[in-house]
PDB file of N, CA, C and O in Angstrom:
ATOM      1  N   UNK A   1     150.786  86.684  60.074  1.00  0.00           N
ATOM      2  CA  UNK A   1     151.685  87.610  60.713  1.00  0.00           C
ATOM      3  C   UNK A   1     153.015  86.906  60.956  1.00  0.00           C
ATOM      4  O   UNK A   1     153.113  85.753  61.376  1.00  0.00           O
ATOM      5  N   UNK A   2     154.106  87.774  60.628  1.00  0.00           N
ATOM      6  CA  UNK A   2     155.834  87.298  61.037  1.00  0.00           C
ATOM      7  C   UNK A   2     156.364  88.076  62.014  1.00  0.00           C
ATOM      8  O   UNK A   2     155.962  89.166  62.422  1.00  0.00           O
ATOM      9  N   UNK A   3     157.492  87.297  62.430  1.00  0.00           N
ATOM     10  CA  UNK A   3     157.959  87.729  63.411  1.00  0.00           C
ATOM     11  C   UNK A   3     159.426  87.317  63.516  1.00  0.00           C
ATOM     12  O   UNK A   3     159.708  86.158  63.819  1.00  0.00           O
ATOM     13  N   UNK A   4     160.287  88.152  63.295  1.00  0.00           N
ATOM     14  CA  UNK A   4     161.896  88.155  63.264  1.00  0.00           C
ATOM     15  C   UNK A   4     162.546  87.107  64.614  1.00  0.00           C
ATOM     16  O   UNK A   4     162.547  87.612  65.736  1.00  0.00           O
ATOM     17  N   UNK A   5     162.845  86.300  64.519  1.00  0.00           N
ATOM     18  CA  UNK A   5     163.691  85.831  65.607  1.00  0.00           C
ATOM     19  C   UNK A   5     165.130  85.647  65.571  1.00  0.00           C
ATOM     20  O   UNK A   5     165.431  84.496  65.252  1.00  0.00           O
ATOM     21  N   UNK A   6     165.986  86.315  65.767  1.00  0.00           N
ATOM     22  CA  UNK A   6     167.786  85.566  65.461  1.00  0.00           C
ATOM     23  C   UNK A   6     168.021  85.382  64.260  1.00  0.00           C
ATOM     24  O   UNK A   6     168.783  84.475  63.927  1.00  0.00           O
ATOM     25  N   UNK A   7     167.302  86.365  63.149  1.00  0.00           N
ATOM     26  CA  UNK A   7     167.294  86.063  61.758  1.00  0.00           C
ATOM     27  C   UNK A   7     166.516  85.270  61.136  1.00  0.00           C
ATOM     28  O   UNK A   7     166.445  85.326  59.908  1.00  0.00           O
ATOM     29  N   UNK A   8     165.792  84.391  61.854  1.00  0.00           N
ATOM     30  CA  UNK A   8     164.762  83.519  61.161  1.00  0.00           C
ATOM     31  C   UNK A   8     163.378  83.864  61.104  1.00  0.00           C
ATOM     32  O   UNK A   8     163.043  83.917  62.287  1.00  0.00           O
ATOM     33  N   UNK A   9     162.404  84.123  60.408  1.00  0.00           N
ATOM     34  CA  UNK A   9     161.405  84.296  60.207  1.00  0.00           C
ATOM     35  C   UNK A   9     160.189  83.453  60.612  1.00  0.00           C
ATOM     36  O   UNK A   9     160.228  82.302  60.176  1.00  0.00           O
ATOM     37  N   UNK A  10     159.218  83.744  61.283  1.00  0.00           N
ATOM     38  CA  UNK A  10     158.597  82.374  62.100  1.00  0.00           C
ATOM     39  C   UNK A  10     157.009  82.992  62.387  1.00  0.00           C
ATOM     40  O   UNK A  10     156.807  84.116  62.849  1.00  0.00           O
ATOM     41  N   UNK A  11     156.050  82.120  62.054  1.00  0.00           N
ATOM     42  CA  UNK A  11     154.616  82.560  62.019  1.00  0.00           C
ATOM     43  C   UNK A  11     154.163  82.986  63.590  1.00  0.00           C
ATOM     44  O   UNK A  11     154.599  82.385  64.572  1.00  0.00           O
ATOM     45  N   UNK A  12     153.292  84.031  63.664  1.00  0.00           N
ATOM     46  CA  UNK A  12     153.043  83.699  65.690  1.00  0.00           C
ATOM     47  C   UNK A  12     151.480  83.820  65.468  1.00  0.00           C
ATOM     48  O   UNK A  12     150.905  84.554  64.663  1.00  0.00           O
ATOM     49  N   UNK A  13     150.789  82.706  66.595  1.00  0.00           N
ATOM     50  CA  UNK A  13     149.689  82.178  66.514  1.00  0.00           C
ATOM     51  C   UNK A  13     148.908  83.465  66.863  1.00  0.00           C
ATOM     52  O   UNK A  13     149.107  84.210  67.823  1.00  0.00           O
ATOM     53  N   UNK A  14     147.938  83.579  65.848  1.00  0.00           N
ATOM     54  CA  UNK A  14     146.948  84.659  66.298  1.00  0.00           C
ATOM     55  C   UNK A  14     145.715  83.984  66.139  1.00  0.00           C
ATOM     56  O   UNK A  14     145.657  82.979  65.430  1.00  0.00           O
ATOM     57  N   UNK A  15     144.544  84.512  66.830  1.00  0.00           N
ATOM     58  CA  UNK A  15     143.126  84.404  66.600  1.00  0.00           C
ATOM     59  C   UNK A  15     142.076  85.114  66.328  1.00  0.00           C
ATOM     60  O   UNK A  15     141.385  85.469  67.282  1.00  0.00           O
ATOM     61  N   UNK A  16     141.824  85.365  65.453  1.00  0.00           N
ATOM     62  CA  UNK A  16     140.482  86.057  65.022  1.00  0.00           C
ATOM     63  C   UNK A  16     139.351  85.806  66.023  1.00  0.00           C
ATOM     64  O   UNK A  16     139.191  84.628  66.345  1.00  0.00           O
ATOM     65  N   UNK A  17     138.749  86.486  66.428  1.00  0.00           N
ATOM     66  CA  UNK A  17     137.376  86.423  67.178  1.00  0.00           C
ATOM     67  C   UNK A  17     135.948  86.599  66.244  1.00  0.00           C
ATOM     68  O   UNK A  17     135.480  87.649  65.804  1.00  0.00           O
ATOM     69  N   UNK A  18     135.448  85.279  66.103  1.00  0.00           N
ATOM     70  CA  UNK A  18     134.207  85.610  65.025  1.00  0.00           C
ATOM     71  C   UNK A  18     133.084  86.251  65.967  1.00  0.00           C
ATOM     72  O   UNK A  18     133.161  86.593  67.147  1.00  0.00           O
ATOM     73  N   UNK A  19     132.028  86.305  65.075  1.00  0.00           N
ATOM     74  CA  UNK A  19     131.059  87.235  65.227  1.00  0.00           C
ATOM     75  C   UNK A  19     129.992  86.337  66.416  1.00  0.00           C
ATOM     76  O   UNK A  19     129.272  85.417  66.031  1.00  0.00           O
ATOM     77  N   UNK A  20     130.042  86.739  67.722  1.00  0.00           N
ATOM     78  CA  UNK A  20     129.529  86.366  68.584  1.00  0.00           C
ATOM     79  C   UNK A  20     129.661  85.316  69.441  1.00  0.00           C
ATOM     80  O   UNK A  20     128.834  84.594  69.999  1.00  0.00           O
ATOM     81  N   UNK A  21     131.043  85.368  69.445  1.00  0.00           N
ATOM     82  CA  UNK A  21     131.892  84.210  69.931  1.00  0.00           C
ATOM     83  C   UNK A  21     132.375  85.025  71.541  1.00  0.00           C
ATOM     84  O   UNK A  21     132.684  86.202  71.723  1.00  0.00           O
ATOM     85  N   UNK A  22     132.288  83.890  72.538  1.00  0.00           N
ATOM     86  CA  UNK A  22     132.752  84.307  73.646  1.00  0.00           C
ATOM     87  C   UNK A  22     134.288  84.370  73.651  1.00  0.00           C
ATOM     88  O   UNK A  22     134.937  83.791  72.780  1.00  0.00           O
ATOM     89  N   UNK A  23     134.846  85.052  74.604  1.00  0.00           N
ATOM     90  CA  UNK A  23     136.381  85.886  74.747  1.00  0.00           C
ATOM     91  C   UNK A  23     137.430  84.524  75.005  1.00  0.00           C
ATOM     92  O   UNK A  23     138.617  84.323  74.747  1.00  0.00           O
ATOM     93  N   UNK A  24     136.005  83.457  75.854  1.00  0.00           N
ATOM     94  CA  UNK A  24     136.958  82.157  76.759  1.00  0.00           C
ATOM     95  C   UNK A  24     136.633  81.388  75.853  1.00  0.00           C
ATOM     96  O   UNK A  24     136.921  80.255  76.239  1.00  0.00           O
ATOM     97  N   UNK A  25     136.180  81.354  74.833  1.00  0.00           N
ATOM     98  CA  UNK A  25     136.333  80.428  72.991  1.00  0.00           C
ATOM     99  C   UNK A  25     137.367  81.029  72.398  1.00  0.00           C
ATOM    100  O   UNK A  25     138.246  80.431  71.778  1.00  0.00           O
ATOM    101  N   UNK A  26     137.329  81.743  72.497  1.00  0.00           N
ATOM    102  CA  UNK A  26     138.746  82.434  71.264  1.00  0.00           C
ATOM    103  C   UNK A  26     140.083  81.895  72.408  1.00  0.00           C
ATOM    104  O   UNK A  26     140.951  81.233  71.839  1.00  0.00           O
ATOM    105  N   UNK A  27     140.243  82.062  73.519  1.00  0.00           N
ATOM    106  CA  UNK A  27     141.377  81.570  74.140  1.00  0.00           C
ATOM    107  C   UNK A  27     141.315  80.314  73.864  1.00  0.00           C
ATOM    108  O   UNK A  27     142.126  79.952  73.011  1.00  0.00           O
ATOM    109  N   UNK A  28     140.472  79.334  74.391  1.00  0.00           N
ATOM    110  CA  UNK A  28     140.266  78.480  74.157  1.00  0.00           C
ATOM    111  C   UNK A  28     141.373  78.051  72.676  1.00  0.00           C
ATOM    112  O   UNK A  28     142.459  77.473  72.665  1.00  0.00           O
ATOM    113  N   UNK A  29     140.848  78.409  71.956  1.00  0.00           N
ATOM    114  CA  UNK A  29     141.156  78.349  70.269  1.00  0.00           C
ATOM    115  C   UNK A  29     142.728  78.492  70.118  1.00  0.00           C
ATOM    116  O   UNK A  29     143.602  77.857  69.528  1.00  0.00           O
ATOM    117  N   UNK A  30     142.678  79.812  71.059  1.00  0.00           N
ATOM    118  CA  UNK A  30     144.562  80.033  70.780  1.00  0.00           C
ATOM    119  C   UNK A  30     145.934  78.786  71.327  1.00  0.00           C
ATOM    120  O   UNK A  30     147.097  78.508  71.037  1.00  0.00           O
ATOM    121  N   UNK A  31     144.873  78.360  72.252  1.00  0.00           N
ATOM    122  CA  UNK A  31     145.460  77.962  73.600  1.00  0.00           C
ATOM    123  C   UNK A  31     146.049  76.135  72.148  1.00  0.00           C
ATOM    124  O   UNK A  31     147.004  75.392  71.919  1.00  0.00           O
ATOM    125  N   UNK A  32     144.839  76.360  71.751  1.00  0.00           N
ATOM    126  CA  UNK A  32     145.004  74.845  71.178  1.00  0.00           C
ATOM    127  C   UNK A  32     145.714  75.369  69.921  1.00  0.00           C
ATOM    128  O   UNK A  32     146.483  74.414  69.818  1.00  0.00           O
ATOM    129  N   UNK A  33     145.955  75.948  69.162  1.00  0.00           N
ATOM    130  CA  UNK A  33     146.810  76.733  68.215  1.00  0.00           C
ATOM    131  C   UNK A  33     147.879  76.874  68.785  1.00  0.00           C
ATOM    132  O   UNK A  33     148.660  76.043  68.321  1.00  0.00           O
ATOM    133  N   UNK A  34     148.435  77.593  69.689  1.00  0.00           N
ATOM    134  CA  UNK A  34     149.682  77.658  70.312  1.00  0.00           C
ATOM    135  C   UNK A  34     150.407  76.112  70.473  1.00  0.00           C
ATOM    136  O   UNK A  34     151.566  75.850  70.152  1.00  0.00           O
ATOM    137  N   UNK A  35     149.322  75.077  71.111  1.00  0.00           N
ATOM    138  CA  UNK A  35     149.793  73.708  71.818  1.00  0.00           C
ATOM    139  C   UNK A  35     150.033  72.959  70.338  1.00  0.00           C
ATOM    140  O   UNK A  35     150.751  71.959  70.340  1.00  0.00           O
ATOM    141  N   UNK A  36     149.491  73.384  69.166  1.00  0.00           N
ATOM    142  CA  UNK A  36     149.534  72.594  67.763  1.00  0.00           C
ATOM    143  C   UNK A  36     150.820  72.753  66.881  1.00  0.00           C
ATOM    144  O   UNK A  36     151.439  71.848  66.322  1.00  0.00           O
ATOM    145  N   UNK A  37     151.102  74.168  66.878  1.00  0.00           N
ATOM    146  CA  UNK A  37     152.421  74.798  66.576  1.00  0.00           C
ATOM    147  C   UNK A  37     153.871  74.343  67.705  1.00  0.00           C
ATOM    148  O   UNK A  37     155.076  74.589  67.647  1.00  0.00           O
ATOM    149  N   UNK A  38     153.424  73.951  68.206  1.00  0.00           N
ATOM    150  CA  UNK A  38     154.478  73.353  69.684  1.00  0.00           C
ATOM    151  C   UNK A  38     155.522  74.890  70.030  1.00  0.00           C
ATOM    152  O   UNK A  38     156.748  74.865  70.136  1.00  0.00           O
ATOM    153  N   UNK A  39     154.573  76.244  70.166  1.00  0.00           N
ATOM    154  CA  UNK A  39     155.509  77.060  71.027  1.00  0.00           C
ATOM    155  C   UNK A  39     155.735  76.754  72.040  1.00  0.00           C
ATOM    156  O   UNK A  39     156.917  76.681  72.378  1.00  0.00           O
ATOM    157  N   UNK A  40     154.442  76.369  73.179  1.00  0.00           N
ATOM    158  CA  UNK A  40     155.480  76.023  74.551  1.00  0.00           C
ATOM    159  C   UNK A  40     156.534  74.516  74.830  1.00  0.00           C
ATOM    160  O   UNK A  40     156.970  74.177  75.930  1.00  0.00           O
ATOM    161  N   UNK A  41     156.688  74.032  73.953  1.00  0.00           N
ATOM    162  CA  UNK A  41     157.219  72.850  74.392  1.00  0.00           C
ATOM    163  C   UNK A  41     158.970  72.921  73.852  1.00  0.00           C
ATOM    164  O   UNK A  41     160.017  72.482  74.330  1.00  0.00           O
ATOM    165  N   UNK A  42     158.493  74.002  72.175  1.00  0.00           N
ATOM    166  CA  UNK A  42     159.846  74.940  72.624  1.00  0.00           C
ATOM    167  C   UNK A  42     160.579  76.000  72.922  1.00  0.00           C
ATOM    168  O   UNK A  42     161.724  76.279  72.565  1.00  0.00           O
ATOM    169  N   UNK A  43     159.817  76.586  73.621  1.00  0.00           N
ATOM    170  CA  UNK A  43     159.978  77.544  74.818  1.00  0.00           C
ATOM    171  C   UNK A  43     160.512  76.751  76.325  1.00  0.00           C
ATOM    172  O   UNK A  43     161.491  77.245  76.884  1.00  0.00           O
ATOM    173  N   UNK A  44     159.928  75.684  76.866  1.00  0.00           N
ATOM    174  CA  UNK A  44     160.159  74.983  77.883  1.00  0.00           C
ATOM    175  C   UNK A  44     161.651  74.326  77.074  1.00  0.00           C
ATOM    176  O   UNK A  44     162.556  74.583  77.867  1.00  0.00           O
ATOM    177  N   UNK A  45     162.107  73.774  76.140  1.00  0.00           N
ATOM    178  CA  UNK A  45     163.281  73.187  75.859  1.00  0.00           C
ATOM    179  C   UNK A  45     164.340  74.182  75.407  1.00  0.00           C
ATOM    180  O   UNK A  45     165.492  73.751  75.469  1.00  0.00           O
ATOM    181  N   UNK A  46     164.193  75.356  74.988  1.00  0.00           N
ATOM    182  CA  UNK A  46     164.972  76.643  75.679  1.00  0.00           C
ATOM    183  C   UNK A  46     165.111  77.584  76.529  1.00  0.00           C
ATOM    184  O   UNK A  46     165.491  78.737  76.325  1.00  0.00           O
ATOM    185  N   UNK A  47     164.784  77.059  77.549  1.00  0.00           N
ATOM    186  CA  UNK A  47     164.225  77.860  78.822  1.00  0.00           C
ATOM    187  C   UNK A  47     165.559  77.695  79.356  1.00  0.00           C
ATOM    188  O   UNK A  47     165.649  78.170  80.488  1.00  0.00           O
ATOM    189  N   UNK A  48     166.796  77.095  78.841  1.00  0.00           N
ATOM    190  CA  UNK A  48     168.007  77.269  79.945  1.00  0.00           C
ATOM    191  C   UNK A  48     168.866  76.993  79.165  1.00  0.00           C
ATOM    192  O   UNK A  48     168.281  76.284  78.346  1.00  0.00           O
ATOM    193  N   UNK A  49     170.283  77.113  78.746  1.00  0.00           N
ATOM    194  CA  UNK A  49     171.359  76.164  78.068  1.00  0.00           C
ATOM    195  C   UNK A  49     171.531  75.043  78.858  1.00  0.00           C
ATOM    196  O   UNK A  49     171.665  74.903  80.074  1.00  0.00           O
ATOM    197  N   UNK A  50     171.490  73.992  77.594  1.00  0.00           N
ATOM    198  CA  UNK A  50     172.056  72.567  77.556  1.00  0.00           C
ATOM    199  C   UNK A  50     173.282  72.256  77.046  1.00  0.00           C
ATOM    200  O   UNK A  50     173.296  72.203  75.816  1.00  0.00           O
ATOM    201  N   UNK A  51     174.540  71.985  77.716  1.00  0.00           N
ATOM    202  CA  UNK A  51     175.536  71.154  76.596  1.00  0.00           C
ATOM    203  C   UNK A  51     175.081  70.032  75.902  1.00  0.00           C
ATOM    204  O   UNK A  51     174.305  69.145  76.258  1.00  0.00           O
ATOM    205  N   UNK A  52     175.940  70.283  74.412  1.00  0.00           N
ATOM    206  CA  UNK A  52     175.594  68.990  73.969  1.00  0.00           C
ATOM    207  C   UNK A  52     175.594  67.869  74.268  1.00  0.00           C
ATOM    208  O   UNK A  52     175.010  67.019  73.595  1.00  0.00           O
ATOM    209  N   UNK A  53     176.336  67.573  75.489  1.00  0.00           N
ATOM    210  CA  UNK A  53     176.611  66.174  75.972  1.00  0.00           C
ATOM    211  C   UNK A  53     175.216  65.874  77.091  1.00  0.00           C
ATOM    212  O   UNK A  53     174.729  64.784  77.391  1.00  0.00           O
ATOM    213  N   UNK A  54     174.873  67.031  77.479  1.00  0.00           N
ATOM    214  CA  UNK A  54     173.691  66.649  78.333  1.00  0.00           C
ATOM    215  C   UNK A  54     172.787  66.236  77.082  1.00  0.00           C
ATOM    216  O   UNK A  54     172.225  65.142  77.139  1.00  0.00           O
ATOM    217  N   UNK A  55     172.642  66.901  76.153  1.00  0.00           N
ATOM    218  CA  UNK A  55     171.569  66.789  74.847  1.00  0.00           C
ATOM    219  C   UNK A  55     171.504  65.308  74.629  1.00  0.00           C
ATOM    220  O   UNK A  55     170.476  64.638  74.727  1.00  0.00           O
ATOM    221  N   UNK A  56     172.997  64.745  74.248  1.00  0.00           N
ATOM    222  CA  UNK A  56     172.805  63.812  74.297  1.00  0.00           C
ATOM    223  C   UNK A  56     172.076  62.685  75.010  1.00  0.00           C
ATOM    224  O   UNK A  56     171.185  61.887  74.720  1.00  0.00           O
ATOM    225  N   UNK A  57     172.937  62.997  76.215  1.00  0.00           N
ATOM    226  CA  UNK A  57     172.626  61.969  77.251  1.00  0.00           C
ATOM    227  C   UNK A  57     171.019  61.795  77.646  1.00  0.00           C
ATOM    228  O   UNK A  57     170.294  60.800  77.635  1.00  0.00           O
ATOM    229  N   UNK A  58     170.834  62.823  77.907  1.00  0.00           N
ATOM    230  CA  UNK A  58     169.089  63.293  78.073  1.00  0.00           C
ATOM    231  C   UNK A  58     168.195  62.629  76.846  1.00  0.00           C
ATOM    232  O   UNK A  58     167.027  62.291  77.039  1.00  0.00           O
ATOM    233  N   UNK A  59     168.913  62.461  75.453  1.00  0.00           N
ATOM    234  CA  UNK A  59     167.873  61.916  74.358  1.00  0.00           C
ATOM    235  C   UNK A  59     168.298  60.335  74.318  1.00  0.00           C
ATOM    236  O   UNK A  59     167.485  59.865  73.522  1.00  0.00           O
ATOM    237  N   UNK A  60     169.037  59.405  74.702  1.00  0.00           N
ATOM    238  CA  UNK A  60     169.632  58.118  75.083  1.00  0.00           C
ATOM    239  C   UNK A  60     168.652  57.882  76.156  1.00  0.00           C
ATOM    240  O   UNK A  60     167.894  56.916  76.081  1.00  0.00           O
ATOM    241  N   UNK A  61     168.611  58.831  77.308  1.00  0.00           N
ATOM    242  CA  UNK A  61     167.681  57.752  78.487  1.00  0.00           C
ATOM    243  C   UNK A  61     166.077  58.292  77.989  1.00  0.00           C
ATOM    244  O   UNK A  61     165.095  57.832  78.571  1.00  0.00           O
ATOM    245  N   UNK A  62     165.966  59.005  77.197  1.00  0.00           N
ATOM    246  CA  UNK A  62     164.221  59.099  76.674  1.00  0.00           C
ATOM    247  C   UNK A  62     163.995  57.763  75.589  1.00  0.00           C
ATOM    248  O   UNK A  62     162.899  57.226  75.432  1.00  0.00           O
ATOM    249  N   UNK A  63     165.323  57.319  74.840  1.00  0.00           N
ATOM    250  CA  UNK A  63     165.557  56.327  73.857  1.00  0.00           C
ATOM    251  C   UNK A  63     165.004  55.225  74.594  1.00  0.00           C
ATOM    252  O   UNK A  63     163.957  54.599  74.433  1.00  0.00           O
ATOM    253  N   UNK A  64     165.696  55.147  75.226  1.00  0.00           N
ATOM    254  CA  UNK A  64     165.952  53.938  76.631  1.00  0.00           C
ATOM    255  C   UNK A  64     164.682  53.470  77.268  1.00  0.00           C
ATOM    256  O   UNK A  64     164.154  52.371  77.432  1.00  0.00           O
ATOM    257  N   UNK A  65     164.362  54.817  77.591  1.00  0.00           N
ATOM    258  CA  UNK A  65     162.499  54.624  78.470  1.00  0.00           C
ATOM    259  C   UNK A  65     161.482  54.248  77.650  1.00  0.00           C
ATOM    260  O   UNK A  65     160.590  53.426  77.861  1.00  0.00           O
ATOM    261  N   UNK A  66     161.733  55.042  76.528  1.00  0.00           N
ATOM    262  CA  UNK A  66     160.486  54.310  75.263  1.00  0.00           C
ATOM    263  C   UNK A  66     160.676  53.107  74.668  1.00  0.00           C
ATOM    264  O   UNK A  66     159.598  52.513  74.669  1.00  0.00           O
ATOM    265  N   UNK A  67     161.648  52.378  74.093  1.00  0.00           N
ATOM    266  CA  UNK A  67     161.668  50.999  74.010  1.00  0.00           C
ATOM    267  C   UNK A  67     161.427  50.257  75.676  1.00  0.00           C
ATOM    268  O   UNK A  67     160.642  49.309  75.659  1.00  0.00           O
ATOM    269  N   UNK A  68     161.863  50.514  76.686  1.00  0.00           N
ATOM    270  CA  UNK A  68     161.300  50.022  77.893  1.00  0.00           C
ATOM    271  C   UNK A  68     159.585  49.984  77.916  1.00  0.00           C
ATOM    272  O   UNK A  68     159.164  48.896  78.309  1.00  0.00           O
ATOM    273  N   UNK A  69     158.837  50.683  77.668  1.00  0.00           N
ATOM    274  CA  UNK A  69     157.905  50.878  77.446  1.00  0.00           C
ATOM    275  C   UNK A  69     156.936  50.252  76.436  1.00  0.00           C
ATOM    276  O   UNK A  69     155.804  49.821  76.652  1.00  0.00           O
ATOM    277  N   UNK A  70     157.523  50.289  75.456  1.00  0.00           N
ATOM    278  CA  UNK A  70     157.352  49.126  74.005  1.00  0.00           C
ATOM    279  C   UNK A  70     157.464  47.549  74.672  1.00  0.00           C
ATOM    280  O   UNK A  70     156.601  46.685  74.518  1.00  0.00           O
ATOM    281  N   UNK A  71     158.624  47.399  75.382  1.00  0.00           N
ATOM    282  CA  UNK A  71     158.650  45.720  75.552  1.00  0.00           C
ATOM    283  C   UNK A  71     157.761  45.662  76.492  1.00  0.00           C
ATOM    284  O   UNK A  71     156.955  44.744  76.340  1.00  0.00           O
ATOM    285  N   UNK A  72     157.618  46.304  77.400  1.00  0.00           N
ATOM    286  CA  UNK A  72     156.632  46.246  79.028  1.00  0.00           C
ATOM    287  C   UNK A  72     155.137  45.871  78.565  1.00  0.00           C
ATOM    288  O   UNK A  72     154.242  45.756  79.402  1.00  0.00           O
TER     289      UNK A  72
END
């Protein structure tokens, strides 16, 4: 299944329910389908406008923390 966004065309996670499968397995299923496709993570990173300069700055101190992390 597609789904129009801003002109771009983009798959949306569905789940089939097999044959005698509980309701909280099939969520289950989606839940990890959704988290695999990374909708909420970008949904949560457009959840507000960013200037580019925050973009920046914000991907420099994640730069920053992960080599900190590497030498530690």
């Amino acid at each position: 299944m597609y789904a129009r966004f801003g002109g771009r065309e983009e798959t949306v996670s569905e789940v089939h329910i097999k044959d005698n499968e509980s309701l909280d397995s099939a969520l289950k299923r989606f839940k990890r389908n959704c988290a695999k496709s990374g909708v909420l993570s970008d949904l949560r990173k457009k959840e507000y406008y960013q200037s580019p300069s925050v973009k920046r700055r914000k991907k420099s101190e994640a730069a920053r923390k992960n080599k900190n992390k590497r030498f530690n």
